[in-house]
C-alpha positions as CSV (number, residue, x, y, z in Angstrom):
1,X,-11.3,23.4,-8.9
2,X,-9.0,20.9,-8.1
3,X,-9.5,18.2,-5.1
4,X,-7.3,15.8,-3.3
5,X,-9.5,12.7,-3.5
6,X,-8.3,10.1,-0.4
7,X,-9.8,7.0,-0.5
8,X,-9.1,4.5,2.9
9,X,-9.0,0.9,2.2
10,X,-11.1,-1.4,4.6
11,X,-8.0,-3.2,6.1
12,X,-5.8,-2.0,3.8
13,X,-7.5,-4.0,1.0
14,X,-7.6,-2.8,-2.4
15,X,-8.4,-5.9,-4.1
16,X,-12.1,-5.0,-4.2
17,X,-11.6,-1.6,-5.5
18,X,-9.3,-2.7,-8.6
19,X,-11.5,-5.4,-9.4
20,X,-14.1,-2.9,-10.2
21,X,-11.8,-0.5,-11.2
22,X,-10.6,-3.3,-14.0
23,X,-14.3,-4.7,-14.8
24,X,-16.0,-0.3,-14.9
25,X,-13.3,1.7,-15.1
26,X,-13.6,4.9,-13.0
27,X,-17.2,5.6,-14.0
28,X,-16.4,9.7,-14.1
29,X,-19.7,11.5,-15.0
30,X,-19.4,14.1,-17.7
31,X,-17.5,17.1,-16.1
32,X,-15.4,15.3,-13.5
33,X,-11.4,15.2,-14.4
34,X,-9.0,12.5,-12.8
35,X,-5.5,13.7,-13.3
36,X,-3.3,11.7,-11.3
37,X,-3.3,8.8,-8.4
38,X,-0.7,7.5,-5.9
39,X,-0.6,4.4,-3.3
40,X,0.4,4.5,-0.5
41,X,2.9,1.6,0.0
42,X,1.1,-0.5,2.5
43,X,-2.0,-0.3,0.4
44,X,-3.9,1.2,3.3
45,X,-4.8,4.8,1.0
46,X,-5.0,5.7,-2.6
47,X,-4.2,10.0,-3.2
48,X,-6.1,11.1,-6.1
49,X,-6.5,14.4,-7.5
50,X,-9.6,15.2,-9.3
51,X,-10.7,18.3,-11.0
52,X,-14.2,19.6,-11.7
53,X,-16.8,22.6,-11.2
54,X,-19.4,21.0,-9.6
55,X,-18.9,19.5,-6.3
56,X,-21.9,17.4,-7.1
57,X,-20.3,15.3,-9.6
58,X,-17.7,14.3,-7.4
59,X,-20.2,13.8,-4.6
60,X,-22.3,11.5,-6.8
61,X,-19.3,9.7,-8.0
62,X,-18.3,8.7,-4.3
63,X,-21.5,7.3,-3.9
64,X,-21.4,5.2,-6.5
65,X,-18.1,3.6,-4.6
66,X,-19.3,3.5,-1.4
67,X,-19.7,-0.3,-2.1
68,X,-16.6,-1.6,-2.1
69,X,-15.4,-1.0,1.1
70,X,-13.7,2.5,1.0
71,X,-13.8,5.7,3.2
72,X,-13.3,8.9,1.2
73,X,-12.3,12.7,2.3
74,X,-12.6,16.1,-0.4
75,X,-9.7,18.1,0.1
76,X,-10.0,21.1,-1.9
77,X,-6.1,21.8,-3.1
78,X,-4.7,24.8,-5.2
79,X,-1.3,24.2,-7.3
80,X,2.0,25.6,-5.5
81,X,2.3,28.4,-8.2
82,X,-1.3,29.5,-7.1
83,X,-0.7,29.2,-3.8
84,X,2.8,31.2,-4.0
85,X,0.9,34.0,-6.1
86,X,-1.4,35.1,-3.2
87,X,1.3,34.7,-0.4
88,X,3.7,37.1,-2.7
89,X,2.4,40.2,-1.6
90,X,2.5,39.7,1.7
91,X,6.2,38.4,1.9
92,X,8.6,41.4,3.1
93,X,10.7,42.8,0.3
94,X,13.2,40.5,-0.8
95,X,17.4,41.3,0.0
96,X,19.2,41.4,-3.1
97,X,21.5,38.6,-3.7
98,X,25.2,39.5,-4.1
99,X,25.2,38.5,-7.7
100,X,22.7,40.8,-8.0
101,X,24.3,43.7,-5.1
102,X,27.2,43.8,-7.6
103,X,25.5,43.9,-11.0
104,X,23.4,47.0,-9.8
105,X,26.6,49.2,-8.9
């Protein structure tokens, strides 16, 4: 499954969590996928999106931040094509286009 990670800074203060980001790295356990982060530009929360099984490993790897003086919340996410697969069916047909009204006659 894939998970929006987002991480509030104590006062919009990052400094602690790249120090140890910079000294340990991310510390993921076995099974626990970072893909991608972003900032956001006043430094108050990082976005990150995680991917793994077991919601267990990404609980346990929060905990090992909680230190450093960051909030986190789970959102579990699913990709736009996924998300746009199960909404498909229940769309009304779709009108044909005129490129496609005139190719059909």
């Amino acid at each position: 499954m894939l998970f929006m990670v987002v991480e509030h800074f104590r006062d919009n203060d990052m400094i602690p969590v790249y120090r140890r980001l910079r000294e340990s790295g991310r510390s993921l356990p076995e099974g626990l996928e970072y893909i991608d982060s972003w900032v956001e530009a006043n430094f108050s929360r990082c976005f990150q999106l995680m991917r793994c099984d077991d919601l267990k490993l990404l609980q346990g790897w929060i905990l090992e931040w909680r230190d450093c003086g960051v909030t986190f919340e789970i959102v579990p996410v699913v990709t736009s094509a996924v998300a746009r697969a199960v909404v498909e069916p229940h769309l009304e047909p779709r009108e044909p286009g005129p490129d496609e009204a005139a190719a059909g006659s």
